[in-house]
C-alpha positions in Angstrom: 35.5 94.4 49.8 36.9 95.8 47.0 40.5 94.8 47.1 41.4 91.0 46.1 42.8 88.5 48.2 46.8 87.6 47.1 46.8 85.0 45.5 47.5 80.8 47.2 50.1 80.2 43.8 51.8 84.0 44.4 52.5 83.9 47.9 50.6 81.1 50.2 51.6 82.6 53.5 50.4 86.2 52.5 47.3 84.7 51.3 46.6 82.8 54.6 47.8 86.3 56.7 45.1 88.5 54.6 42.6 86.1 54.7 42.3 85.9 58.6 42.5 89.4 59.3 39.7 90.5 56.4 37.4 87.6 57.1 37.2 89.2 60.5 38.7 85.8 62.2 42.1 87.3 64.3 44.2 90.4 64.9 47.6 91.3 66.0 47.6 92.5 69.4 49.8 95.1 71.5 51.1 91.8 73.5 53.9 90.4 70.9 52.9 87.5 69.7 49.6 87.2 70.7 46.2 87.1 69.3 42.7 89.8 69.4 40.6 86.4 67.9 37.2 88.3 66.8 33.6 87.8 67.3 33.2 85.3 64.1 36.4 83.6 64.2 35.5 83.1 68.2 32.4 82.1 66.7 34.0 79.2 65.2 35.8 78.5 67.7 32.9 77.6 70.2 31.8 75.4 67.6 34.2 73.5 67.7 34.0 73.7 71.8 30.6 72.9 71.5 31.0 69.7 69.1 34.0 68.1 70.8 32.6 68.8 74.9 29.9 66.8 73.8 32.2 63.9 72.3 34.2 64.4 75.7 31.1 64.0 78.1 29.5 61.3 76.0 32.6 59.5 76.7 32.8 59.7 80.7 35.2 63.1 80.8 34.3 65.9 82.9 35.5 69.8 82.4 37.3 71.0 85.5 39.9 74.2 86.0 43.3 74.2 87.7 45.1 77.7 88.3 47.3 79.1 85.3 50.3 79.5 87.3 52.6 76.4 88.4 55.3 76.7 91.3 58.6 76.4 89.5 59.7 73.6 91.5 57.0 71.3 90.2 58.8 71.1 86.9 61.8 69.9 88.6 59.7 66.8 89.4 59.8 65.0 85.4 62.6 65.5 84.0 62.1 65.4 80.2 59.1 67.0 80.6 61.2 70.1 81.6 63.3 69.5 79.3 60.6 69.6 76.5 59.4 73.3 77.6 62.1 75.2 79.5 62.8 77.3 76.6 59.2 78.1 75.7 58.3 79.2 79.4 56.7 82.4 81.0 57.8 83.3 84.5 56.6 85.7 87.0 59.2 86.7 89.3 57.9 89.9 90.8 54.1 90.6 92.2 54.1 94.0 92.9 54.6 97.6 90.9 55.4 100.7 92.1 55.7 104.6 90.7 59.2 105.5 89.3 61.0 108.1 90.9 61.0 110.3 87.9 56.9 109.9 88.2 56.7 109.1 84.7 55.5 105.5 85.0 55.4 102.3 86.8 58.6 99.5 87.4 58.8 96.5 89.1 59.2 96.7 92.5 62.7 95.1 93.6 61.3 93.8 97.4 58.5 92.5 95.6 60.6 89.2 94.7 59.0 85.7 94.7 60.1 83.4 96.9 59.2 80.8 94.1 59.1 82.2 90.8 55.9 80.8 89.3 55.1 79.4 85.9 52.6 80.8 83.2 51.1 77.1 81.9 52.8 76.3 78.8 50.4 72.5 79.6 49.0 71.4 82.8 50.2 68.4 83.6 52.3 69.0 86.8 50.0 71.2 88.4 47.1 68.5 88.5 48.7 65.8 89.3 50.2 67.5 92.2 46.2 67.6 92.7 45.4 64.3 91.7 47.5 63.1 94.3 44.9 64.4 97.0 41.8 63.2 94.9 43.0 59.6 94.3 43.4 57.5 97.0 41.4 54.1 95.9 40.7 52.0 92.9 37.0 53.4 93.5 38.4 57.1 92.3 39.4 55.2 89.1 39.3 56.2 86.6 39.8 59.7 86.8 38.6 61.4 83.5 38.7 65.2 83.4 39.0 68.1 81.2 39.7 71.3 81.3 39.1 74.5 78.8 42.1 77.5 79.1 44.3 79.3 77.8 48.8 78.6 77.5 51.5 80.5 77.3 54.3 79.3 75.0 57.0 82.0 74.2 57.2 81.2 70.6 59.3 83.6 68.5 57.8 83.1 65.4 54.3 83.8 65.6 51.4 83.2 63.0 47.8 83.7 63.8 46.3 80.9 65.0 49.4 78.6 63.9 51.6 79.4 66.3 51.1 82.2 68.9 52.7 82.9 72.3 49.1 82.2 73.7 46.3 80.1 72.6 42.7 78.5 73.8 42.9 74.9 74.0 42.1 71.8 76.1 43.5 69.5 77.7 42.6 65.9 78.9 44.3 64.2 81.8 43.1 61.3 83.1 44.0 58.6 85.6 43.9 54.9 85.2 44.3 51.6 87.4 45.9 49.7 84.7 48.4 50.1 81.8 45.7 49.0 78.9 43.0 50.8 80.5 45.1 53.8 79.9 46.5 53.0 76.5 42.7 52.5 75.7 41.9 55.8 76.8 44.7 57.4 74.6 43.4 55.6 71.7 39.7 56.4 72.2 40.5 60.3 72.1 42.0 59.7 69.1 39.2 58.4 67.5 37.5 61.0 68.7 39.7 63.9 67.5 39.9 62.0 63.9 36.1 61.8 64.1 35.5 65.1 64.8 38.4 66.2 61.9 36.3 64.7 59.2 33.2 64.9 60.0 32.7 68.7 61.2 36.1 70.1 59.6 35.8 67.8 56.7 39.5 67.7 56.7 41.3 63.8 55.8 43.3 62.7 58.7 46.1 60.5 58.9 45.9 58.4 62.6 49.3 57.6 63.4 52.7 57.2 66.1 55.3 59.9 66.6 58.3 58.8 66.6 60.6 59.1 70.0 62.2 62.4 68.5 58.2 64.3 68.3 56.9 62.4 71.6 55.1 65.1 73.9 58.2 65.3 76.6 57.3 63.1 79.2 55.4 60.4 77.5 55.9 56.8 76.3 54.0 57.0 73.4 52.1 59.8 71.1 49.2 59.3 69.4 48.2 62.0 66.6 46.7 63.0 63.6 48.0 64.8 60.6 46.2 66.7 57.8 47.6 68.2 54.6 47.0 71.4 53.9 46.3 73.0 50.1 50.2 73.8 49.9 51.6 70.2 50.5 52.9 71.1 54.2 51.6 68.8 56.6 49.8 70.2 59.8 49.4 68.2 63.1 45.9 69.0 64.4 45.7 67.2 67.7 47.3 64.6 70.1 46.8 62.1 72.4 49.6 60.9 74.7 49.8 57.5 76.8 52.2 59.0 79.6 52.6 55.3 81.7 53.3 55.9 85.0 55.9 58.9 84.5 53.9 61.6 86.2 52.4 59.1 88.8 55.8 58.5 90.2 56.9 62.1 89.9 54.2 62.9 92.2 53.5 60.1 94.4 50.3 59.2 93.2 49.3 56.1 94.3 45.9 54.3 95.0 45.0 51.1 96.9 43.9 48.1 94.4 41.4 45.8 94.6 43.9 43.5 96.6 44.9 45.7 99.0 48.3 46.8 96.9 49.8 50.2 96.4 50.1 50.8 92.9 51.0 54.3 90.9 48.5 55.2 88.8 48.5 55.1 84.9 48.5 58.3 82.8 47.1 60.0 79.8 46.9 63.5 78.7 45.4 64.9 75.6 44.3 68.1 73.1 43.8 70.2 70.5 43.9 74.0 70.1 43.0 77.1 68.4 45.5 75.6 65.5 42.5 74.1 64.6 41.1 77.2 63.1 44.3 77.3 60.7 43.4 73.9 60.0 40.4 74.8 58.6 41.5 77.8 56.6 44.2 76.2 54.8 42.1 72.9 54.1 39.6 74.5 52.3 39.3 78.3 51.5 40.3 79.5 48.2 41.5 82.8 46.5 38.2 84.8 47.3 38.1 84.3 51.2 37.1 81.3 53.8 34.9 78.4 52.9 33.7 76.8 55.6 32.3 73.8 56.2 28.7 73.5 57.1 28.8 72.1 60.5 30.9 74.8 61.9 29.8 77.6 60.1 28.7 80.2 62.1 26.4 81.3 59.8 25.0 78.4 57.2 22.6 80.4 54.7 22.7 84.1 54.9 19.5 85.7 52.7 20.3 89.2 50.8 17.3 91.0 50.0 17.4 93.2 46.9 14.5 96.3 46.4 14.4 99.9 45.2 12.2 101.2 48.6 11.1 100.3 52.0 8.0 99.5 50.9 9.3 96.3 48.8 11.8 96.2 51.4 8.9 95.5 54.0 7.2 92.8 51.6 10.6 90.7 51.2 10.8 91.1 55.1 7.4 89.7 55.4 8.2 86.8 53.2 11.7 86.3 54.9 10.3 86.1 58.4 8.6 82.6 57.5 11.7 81.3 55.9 14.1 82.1 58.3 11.3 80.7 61.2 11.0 77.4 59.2 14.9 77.0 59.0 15.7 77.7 62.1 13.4 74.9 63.1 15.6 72.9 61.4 18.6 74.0 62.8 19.7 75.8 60.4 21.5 78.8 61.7 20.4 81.4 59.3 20.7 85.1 58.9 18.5 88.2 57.0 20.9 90.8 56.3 18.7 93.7 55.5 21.1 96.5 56.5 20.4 99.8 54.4 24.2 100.6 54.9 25.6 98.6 52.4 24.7 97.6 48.5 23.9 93.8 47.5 26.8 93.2 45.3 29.1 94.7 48.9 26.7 92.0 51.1 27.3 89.1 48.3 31.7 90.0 48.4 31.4 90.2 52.7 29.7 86.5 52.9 31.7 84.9 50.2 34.8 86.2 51.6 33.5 84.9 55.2 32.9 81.8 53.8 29.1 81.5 54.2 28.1 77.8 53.2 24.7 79.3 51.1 23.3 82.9 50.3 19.7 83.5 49.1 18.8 86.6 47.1 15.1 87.9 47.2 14.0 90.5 45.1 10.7 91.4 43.7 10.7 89.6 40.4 11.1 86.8 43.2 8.2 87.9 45.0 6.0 87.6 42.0 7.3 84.4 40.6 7.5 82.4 43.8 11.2 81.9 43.8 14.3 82.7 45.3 18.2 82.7 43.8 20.3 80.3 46.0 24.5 80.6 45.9 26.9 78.1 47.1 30.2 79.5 48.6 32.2 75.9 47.1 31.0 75.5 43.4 30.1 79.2 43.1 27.4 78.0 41.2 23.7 79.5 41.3 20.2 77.6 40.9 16.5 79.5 41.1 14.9 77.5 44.0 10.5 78.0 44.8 9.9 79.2 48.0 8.2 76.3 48.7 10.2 74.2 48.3 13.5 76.0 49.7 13.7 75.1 53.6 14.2 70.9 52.0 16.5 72.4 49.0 18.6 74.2 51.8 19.2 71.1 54.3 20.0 69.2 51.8 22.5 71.4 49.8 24.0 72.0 53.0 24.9 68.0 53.9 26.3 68.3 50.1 28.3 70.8 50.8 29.8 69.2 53.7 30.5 65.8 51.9 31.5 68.0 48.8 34.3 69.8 50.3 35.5 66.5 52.6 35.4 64.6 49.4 37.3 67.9 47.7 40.0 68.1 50.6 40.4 64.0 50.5 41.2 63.7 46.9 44.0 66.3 46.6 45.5 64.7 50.1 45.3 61.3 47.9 46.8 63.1 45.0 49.8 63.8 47.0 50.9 60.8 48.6 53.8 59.7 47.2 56.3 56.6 48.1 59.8 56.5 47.1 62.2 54.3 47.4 65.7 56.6 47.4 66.9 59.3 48.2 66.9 61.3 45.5 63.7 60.5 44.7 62.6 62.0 47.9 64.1 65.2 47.4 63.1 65.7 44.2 58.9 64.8 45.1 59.5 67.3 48.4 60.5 70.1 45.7 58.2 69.9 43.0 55.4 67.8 44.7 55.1 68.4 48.4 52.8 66.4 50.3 53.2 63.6 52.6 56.0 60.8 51.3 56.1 57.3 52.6 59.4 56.2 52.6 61.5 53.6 54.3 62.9 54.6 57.8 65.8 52.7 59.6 64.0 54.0 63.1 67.3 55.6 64.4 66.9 59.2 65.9 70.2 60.1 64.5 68.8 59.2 60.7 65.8 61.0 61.6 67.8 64.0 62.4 70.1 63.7 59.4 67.0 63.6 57.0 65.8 66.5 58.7 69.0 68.5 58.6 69.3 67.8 54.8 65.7 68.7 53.7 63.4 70.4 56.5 60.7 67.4 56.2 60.1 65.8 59.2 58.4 62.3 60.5 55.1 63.7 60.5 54.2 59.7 62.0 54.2 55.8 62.0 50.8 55.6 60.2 48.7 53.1 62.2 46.6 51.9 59.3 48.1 50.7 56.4 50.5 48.1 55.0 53.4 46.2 56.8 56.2 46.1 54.0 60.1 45.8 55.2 62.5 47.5 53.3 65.7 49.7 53.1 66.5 53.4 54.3 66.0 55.9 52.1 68.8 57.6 53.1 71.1 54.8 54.9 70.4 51.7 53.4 69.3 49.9 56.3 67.0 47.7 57.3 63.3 48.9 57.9 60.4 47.2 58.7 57.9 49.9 57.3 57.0 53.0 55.5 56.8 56.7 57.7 54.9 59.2 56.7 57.5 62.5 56.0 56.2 66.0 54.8 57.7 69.6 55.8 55.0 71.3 58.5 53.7 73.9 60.1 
């Protein structure tokens, strides 16, 4: 615990790399570019499961599971969808090993080709609706609203934990539709969702908005996400939603029977988020002593430290504890005595403030005598003598301040650096000094996009969908536009 954190102003990057390895969150495994994601960043993790399967089911959706490898040929089926991910793909070829002849290992066995090479998932969508085609046959199997949890392969080459890795847990909507709104309305409600859940549990600031044709998922008409800005003005797209028309439908002939007797294909949607979220969260709030979390999805809210010179006080604190810890949990408060002999208090108070524990109580016996207790909050730092009595109410409600504290924290620096321009130049010089998002004037050409790009590394991050109408010129062209994009550089 002894060795400090680099830190955010020296080198961001190094900062964010030490952070997740010594808050115990994610490893480096022997598989390039994959991931070992540990007990308490996996912790985390099924929080976030937990919170948003609930939004899901609340909302109709169901969790199903379709097999991780696809047929190559069903890629052939949509073609900008293979487009979007031939590079990025995993493909078995071979099902079979067999001893070398020197005996000094294993190699593939050459007349164990595939007749069809398969495909590792990089996303799900051919695979199920090649199934959907066999589920849906009426307008009574509409709509068709499933989930599933699982794990992608995409053969990134630059990998960071949780940012970008060749594999990572995710999930992914699909869902089937009888009409065009119904399934634009579908799309829309999970983005609500996925901004709901952004705020309120990672109390991180959202932007709701349009990708532009250029960032559409490949194969859909339009994409719905939102973006969050992280503490070193790069933006960071945490989740999307995608309204896919009737593009996969027609690929795979799926087709049901209307109310009037028709034969109609389907309308499509398909939507998630990822493990990405966990970066998310890191570079939102945590600062240069380790993680802060947010309440609602810390894995631990209050940890409570006891301090004493022999068992025998150290049985007394216990005592005391036990009834603390019962009335919290009652509460829901997930809460936990560390009263390991293994390690020093001062080593316990660095381990939880560098895991980013939301509160930590210290008990010793001056405590014991006086009634009271000394209570730590991981986002001020700050330190306030609490009576036991009163410390199971002091603790739920410190913890709901936390969680509006830090949202409120995270908001005001993403409102601090939102900038519009008008040229140019101006443009350039707020991405190099400033960062953040800019709102600048966009003729909606691809090839202007691209240009802007080219000439600075920020991209559209999206067409906000709240916010001011206001026509204009190009930033860079001098062409008409009828609104303000959002730019920023990204992760």
């Amino acid at each position: 615990m002894s060795k400090k954190l680099t830190k955010r102003e020296v080198d961001y990057s190094k900062w964010y790399n030490e952070l997740v390895v010594r808050a115990d969150l994610a490893e480096n495994s022997g598989v390039r570019g994959c991931m070992v994601i540990k007990p308490y960043g996996y912790a985390i993790w099924e929080k976030m499961q937990a919170e948003l399967d609930k939004k899901f089911k609340e909302t109709g959706h169901e969790n199903a599971y379709f097999p991780l490898f696809i047929p190559k040929s069903y890629f052939s089926k949509e073609a900008s969808h293979v487009d979007g991910f031939a590079k990025e793909c995993a493909v078995v070829t071979h099902y079979r090993l067999k001893n070398s002849e020197d005996g000094k290992g294993v190699v593939v066995d050459p007349d164990a080709k595939l007749e069809e090479e398969l495909i590792v998932r990089p996303t799900s969508e051919t695979i199920i609706w090649d199934t959907y085609r066999k589920w849906i046959e009426s307008y009574r199997d509409l709509p068709l609203l499933i989930n599933q949890w699982a794990n992608v392969v995409r053969w990134e080459m630059r990998t960071r934990l949780f940012l970008r890795t060749a594999e990572f847990l995710w999930q992914e909507g699909h869902t089937a539709h009888a009409t065009e709104q119904e399934a634009i309305n579908e799309a829309e409600l999970i983005l609500e969702i996925y901004a709901d859940f952004a705020e309120k549990y990672m109390a991180m600031p959202v932007i709701k908005g349009l990708k532009t044709e250029n960032e559409r998922f490949a194969g859909a008409i339009e994409t719905y996400c939102i973006e969050g800005l992280m503490q070193d003005g790069k933006a960071l797209q945490a989740g999307t939603s995608h309204f896919l028309g009737q593009n996969f439908a027609k690929a795979f002939d799926v087709k049901f029977t209307s109310k009037e007797g028709k034969q109609e294909f389907v309308w499509a949607t398909s939507w998630g988020v990822s493990t990405r979220l966990m970066g998310a969260l890191i570079m939102t709030h945590s600062d240069d002593l380790g993680l802060v979390l947010p309440p609602n999805l810390a894995p631990i809210q209050v940890v409570i430290v006891p301090i004493y010179r022999n068992d025998e006080q150290l049985d007394t604190i216990s005592e005391k504890v036990q009834n603390i810890v019962k009335e919290l949990r009652k509460r829901g408060v997930s809460v936990k005595f560390d009263n390991r002999s293994t390690h020093k208090p001062g080593w316990k108070f660095a381990e939880y403030e560098l895991k980013g524990v939301p509160l930590r109580i210290a008990i010793g016996p001056r405590d014991l005598e006086e009634g009271t207790l000394e209570v730590a909050r991981r986002d001020t730092l700050s330190k306030e003598t609490v009576s036991q009595e009163n410390v199971v109410d002091y603790v739920e409600k410190t913890l709901a301040e936390i969680q509006e504290s830090i949202y409120k924290k995270a908001l005001d620096y993403r409102e601090s650096h939102i900038t519009k321009v008008d040229t140019f130049e101006e443009f350039k010089e707020v991405l190099n000094t400033k960062g953040g998002f800019i709102l600048a004037h966009w003729d909606g050409t691809s090839e202007t996009e691209d240009k802007i790009k080219e000439l600075t590394k920020a991209t559209i991050r999206c067409i906000p969908l709240e916010g001011e109408i206001e026509e204009g010129k190009c930033v860079l062209t001098g062409n008409k536009s009828a609104r303000r994009v959002l730019f920023a550089k990204a992760y």
